[in-house]
C-alpha positions in Angstrom: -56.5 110.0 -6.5 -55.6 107.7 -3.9 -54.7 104.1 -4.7 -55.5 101.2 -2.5 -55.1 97.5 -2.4 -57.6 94.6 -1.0 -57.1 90.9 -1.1 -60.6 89.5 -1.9 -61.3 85.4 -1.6 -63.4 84.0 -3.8 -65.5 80.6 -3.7 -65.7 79.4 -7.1 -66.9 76.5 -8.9 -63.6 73.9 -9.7 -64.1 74.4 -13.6 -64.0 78.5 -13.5 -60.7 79.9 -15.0 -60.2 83.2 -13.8 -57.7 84.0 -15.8 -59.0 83.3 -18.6 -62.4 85.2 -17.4 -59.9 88.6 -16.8 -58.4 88.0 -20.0 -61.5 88.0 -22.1 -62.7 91.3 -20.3 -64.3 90.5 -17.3 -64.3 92.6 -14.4 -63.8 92.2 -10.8 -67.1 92.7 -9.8 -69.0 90.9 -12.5 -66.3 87.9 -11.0 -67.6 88.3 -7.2 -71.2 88.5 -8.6 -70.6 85.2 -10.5 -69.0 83.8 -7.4 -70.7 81.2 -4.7 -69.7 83.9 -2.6 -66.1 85.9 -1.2 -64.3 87.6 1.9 -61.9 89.8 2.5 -58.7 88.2 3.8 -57.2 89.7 6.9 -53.4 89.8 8.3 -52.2 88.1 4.9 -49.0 88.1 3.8 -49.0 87.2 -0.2 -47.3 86.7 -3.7 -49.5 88.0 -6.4 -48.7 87.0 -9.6 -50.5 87.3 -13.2 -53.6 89.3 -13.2 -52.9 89.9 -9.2 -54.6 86.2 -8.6 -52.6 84.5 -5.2 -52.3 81.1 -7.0 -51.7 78.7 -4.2 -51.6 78.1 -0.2 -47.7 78.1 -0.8 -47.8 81.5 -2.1 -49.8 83.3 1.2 -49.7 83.0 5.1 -52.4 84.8 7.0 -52.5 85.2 10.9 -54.2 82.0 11.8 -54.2 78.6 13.0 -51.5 77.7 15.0 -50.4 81.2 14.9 -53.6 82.6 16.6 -54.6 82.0 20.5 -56.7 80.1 22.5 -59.8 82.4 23.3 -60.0 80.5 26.4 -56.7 81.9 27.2 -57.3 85.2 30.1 -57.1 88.4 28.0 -57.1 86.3 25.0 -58.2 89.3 22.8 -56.3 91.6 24.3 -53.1 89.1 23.6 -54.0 88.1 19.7 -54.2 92.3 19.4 -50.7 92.5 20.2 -50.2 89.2 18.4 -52.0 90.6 15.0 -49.0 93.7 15.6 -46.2 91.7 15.7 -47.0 89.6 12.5 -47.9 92.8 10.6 -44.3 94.4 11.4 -42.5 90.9 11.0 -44.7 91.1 7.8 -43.5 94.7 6.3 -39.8 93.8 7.4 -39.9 90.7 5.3 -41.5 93.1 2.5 -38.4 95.5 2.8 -36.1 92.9 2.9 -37.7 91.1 -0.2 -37.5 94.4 -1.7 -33.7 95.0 -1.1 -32.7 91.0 -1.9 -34.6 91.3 -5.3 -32.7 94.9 -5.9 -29.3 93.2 -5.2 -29.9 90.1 -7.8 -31.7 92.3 -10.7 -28.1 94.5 -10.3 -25.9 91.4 -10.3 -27.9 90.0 -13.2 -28.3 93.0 -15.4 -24.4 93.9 -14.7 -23.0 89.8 -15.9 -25.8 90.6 -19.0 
């Protein structure tokens, strides 16, 4: 068994609790079924925390934005290819090094405890 990982997005209505809705059972596609609708969110760099739910803008950057190109640019999608590259290996250097910093300060803590 292989095990893979997908950041979904979903619309909601302001007064659904996910949470809450995981908590008490619910499933993941009974959630996107009760949704106003979702997408799968490319180039994403994210904390999830409890029950795998990205809680806020603060805790996720996707490629986009200011970070994407002008498609009127010449070889515009040809140049946001290579763009999309660089951000994913920035992205899983960042990962590593969150990896290692969090390694270092679990061993300090644990060694002072």
């Amino acid at each position: 068994m292989k095990m893979e990982h997908i950041l979904i997005e979903l619309f909601l209505e302001d007064d659904v609790d996910l949470n809450q809705d995981l908590e008490q059972g619910a499933r993941l596609k009974d959630l996107i079924n009760s949704s106003k609708g979702c997408t799968i969110v490319e180039h994403e760099i994210a904390y999830a925390g409890r029950n795998g739910f990205v809680h806020g803008v603060e805790d996720s950057i996707g490629f986009g934005g200011e970070m994407d190109i002008d498609s009127t640019i010449d070889h515009s999608d040809e140049k946001r290819d290579f763009l999309i590259s660089l951000w994913e290996k920035v992205c899983k250097e960042k990962i590593d090094e969150a990896y290692e910093e969090f390694m270092t300060l679990k061993n300090e803590y644990l060694e002072k405890k």
